[in-house]
VEXDREN-2710 file (C-alpha; in Angstrom, 1 decimal):
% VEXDREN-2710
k/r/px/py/pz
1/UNK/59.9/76.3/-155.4
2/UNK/58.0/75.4/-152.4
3/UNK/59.5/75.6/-148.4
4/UNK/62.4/74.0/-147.7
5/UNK/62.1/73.5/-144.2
6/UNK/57.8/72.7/-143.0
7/UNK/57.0/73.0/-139.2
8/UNK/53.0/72.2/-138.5
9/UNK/51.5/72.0/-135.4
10/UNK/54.9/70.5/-133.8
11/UNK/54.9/69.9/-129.6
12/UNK/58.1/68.0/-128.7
13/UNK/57.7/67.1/-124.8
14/UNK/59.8/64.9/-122.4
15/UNK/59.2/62.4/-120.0
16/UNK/61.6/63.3/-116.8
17/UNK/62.5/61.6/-114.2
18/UNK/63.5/63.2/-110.6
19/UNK/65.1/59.8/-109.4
20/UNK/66.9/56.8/-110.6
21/UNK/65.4/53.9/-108.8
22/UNK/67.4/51.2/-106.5
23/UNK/66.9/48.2/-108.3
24/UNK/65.0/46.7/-104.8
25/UNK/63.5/50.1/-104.5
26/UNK/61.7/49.6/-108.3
27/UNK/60.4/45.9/-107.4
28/UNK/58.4/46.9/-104.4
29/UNK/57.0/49.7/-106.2
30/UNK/55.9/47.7/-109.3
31/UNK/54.6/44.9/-106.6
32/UNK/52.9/47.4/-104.9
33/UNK/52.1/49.1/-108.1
34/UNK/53.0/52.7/-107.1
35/UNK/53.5/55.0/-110.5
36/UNK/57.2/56.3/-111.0
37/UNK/58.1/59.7/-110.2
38/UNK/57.8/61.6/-114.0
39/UNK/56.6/64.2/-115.2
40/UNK/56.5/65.8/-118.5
41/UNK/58.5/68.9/-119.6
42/UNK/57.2/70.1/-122.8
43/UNK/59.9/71.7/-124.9
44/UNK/58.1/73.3/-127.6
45/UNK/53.8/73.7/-128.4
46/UNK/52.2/74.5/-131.3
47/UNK/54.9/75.0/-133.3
48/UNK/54.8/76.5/-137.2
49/UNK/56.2/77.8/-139.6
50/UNK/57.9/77.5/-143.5
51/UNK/61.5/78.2/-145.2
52/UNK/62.0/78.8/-148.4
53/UNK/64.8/77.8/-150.2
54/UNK/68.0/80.3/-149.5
55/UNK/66.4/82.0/-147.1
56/UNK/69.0/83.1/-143.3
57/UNK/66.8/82.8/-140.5
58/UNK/67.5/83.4/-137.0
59/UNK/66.4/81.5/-134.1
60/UNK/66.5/83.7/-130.8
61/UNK/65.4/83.2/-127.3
62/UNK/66.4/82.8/-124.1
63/UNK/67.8/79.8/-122.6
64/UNK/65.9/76.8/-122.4
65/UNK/63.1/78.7/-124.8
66/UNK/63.4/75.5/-127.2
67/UNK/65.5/76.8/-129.8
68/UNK/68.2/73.9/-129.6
69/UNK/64.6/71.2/-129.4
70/UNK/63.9/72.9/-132.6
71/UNK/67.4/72.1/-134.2
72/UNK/67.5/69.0/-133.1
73/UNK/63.7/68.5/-134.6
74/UNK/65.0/69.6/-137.9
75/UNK/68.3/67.8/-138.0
76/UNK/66.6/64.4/-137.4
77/UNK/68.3/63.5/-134.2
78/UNK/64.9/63.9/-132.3
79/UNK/61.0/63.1/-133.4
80/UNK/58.3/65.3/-132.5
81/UNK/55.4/64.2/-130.0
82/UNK/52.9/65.6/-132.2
83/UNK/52.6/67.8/-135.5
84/UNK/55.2/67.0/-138.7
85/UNK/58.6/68.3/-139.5
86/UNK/59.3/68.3/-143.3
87/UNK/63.0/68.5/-144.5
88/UNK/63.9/68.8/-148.2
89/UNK/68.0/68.5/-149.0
90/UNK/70.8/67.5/-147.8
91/UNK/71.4/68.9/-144.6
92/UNK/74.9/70.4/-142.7
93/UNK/74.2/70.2/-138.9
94/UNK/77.0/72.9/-136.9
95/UNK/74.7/71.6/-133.8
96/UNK/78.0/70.7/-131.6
97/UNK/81.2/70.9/-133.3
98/UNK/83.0/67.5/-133.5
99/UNK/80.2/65.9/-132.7
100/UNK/80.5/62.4/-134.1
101/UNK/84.3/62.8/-133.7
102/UNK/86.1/59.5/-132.2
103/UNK/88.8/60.6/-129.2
104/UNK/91.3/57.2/-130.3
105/UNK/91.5/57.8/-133.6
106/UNK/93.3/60.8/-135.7
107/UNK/92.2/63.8/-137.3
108/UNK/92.4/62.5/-140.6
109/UNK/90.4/59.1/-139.4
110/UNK/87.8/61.3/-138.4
111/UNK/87.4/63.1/-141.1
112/UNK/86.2/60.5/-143.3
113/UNK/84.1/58.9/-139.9
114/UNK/82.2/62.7/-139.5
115/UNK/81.7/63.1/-143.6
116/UNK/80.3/59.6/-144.0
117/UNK/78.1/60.5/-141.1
118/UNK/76.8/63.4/-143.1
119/UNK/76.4/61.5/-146.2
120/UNK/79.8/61.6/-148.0
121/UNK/80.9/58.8/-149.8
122/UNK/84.9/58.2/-149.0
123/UNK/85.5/58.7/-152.6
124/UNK/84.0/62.2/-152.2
125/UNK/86.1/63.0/-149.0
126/UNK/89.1/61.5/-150.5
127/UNK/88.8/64.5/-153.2
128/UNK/88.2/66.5/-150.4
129/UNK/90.5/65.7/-147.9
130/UNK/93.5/68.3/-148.9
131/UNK/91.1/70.8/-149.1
132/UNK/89.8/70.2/-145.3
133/UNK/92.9/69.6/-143.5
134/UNK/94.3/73.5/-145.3
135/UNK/91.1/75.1/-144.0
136/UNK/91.4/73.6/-140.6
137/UNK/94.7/75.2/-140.0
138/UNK/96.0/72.0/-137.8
139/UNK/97.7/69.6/-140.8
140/UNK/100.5/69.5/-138.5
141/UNK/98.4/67.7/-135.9
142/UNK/95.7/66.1/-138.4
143/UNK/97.8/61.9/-137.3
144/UNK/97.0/63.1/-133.9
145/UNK/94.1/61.6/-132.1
146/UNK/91.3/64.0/-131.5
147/UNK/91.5/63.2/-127.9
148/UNK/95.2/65.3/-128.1
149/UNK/93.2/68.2/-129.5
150/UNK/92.4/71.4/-128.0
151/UNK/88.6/72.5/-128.1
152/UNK/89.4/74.8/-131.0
153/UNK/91.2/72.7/-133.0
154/UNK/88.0/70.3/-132.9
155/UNK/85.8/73.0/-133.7
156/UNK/88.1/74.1/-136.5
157/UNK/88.4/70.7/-138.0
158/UNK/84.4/69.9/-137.0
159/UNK/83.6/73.2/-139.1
160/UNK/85.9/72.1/-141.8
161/UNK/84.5/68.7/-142.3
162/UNK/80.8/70.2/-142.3
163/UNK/81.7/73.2/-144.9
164/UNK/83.1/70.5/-147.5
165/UNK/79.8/68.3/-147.4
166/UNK/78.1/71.5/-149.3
167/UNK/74.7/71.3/-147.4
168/UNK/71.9/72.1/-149.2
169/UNK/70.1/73.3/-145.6
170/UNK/73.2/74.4/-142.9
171/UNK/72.1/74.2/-139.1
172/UNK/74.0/76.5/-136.7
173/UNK/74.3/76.4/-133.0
174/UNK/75.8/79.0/-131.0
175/UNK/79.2/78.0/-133.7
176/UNK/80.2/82.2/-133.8
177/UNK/80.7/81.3/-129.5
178/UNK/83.7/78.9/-130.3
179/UNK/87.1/79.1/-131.2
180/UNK/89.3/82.5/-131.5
181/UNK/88.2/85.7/-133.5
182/UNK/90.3/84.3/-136.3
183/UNK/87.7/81.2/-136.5
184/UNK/85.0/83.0/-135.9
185/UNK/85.3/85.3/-138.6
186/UNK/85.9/82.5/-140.9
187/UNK/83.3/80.9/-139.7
188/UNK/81.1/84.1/-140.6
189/UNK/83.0/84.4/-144.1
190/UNK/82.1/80.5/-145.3
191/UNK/78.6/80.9/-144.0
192/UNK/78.1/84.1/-146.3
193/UNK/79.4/82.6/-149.1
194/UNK/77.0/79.3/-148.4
195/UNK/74.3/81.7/-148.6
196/UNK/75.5/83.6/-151.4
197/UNK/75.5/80.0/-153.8
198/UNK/71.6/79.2/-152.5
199/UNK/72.2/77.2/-149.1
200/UNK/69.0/77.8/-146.9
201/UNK/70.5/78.9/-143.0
202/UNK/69.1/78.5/-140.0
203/UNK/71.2/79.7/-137.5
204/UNK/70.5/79.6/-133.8
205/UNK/72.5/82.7/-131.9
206/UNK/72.4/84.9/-128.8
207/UNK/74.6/87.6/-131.3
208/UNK/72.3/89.6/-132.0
209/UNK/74.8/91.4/-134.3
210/UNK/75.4/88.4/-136.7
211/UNK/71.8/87.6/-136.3
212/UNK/70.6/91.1/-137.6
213/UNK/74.0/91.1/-140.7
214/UNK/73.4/87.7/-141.7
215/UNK/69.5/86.8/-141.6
216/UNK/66.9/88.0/-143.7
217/UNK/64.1/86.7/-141.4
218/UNK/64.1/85.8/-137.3
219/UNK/62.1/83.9/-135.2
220/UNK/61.7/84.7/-131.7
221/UNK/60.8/81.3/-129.3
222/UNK/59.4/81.8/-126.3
223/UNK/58.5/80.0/-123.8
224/UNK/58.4/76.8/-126.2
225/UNK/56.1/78.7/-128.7
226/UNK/56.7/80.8/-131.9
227/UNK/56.4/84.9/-130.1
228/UNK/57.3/86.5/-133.4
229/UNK/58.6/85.7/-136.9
230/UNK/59.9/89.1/-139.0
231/UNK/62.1/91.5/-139.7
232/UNK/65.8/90.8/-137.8
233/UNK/66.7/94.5/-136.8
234/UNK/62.9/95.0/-135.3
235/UNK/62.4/91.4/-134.0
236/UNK/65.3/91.3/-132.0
237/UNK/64.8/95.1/-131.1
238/UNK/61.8/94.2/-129.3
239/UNK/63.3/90.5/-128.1
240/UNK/65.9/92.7/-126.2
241/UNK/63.4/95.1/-125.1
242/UNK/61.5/92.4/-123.3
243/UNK/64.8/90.9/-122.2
244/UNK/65.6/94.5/-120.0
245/UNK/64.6/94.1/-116.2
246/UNK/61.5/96.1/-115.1
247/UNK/62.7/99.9/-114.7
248/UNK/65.8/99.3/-117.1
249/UNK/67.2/102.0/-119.4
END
């Protein structure tokens, strides 16, 4: 079985720009033919690595290190500017939970809209649907629209909907940071067990306690590059060593 997940040579940059131009404001530069005012910020550089299959890796950084550029990368939503990302499965992305979610219609609308987003047929969620709404823990609000909902009860029924699509590759942002304890440890629980029946995880986190239970590898971005790839108790021993202002401890 070869890697799951194939990073080579990957740079993502974006173009930026400092001012939205007055529509007169654009004309008399283009006749004058001034350039605009861009730049370009360059997310991640040089960028590689390989997954195998049922593998937990870790993603840590700090913020704005290019760990989120990287999900994004790998879940398809963005393209890199150089270098190849290679993705084998079907993939669960926990990037932003109810993201894909429409405010005007229900709960139970938008749980066949998200799963047919992640590749779900409506005959599959329609076998399914039962099974989401109990784990949710909000049936009594699921012919509510998701505009009534609280942002835990989105997460909840986000997390649902992506645990029932049995993702061959599961992507996870920062989920551990939403919702109560309750949801969080059920969160950790389903994630185990994803794991435990062959799911590959990579898992994006500033807890360094679930990163160093839950993942057999991390990868430590810095600075848009790859700093260190190992060991999760010594990786993130020496990421929170670097993190420690000068004359710390």
């Amino acid at each position: 079985m070869g890697p799951v997940i194939r990073l080579a040579g990957v740079t993502k940059a974006y173009r930026l720009v400092h001012q939205r131009p007055f529509l007169a404001r654009e004309l008399w530069r283009r006749l004058l033919q001034k350039p605009s005012r861009t730049e370009t910020f360059t997310a991640l550089r040089d960028v590689s690595f390989e997954i195998e299959r049922g593998e937990a890796v870790g993603v840590i950084g700090t913020n704005g290190s290019g760990k989120s550029t990287l999900l994004s990368l790998i879940a398809r939503t963005s393209y890199p500017t150089a270098g190849t990302v290679e993705v084998e499965g079907r993939v669960g992305p926990l990037l932003e939970l109810g993201a894909g979610f429409h405010p005007d219609l229900t709960g139970r609308e938008n749980i066949f809209l998200n799963a047919s987003l992640l590749g779900l047929s409506r005959a599959e969620v329609e076998t399914r649907l039962e099974s989401i709404i109990d784990y949710s823990g909000i049936r009594t609000f699921i012919d509510s629209p998701i505009q009534t909902y609280s942002t835990g009860m989105t997460a909840r029924l986000g997390f649902s909907v992506v645990a029932h699509t049995d993702p061959d590759i599961l992507l996870v942002d920062e989920v551990f940071a939403v919702g109560d304890a309750d949801f969080q440890q059920r969160c950790e629980e389903t994630i185990r067990g994803m794991i435990a029946r062959g799911a590959t995880l990579f898992l994006v986190s500033h807890d360094m306690r679930v990163v160093r239970e839950i993942c057999s590898k991390v990868i430590w971005i810095e600075e848009g590059r790859v700093r260190e790839i190992g060991d999760p108790a010594k990786v993130v021993e020496r990421y929170l060593h670097s993190a420690q202002p000068v004359g710390a401890g």
